[in-house]
C-alpha positions in Angstrom: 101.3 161.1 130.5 99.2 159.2 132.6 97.5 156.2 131.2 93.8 155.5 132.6 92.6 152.3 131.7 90.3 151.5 134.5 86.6 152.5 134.5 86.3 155.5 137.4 82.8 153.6 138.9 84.0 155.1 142.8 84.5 151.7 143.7 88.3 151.8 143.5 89.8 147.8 144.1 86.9 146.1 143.7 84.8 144.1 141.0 82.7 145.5 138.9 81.2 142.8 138.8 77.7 141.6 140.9 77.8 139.3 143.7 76.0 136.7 142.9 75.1 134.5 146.0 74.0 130.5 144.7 71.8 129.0 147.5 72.3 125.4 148.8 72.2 122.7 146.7 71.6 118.9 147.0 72.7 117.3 144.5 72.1 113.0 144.8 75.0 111.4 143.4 75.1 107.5 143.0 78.9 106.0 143.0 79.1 102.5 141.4 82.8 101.3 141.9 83.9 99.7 138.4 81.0 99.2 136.6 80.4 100.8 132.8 76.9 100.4 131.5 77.4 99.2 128.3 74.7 100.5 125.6 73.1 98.0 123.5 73.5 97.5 120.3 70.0 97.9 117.7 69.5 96.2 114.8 72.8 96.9 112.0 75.3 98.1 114.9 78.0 96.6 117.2 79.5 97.6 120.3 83.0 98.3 121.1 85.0 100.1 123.5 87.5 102.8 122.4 91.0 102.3 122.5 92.4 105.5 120.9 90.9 109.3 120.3 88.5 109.0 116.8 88.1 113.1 116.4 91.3 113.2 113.8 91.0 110.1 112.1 87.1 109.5 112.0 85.4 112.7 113.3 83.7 111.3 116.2 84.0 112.6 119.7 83.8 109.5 122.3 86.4 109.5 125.2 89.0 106.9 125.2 87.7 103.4 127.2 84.2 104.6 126.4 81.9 101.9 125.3 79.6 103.3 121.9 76.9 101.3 119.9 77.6 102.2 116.0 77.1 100.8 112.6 79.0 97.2 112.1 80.7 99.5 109.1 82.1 101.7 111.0 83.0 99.8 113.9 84.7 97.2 111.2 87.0 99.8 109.9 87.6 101.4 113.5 88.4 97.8 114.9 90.4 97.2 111.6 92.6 100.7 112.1 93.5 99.6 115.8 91.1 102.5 117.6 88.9 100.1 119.2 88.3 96.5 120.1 
């Protein structure tokens, strides 16, 4: 018994998929060699830079060495629990 899982479209080999053809695109780019814009803090938040991931332990999704304004609170207890500086 032959099995017959492919869709019989005539088009034996190839996609069944549309070609899609993306035209030319410029895209401007500026490359700063080590330099991290830093965000500024408002009124009732610090700045600090993360040293270790925060999704288990607080539920936040910044990238590690990334620089994040946030309530002095929250950065105290981050800071305190050695996940930012």
């Amino acid at each position: 018994m032959e099995s017959n899982n492919s869709q019989s479209s005539g088009n034996s080999g190839q996609s069944l998929l549309p070609e899609v053809i993306a035209p030319e695109t410029k895209v401007k780019t500026t490359v700063v060699a080590n330099k991290v814009k830093k965000p500024k803090a408002k009124k009732g938040e610090k700045v600090i830079q993360v040293t270790k991931s925060l999704a288990g332990k607080f539920g936040l999704s910044f990238h590690i060495g990334q620089f994040i304004a946030i309530e002095e609170k929250q950065a105290d207890e981050i800071i305190d629990a050695g996940y930012g500086k």
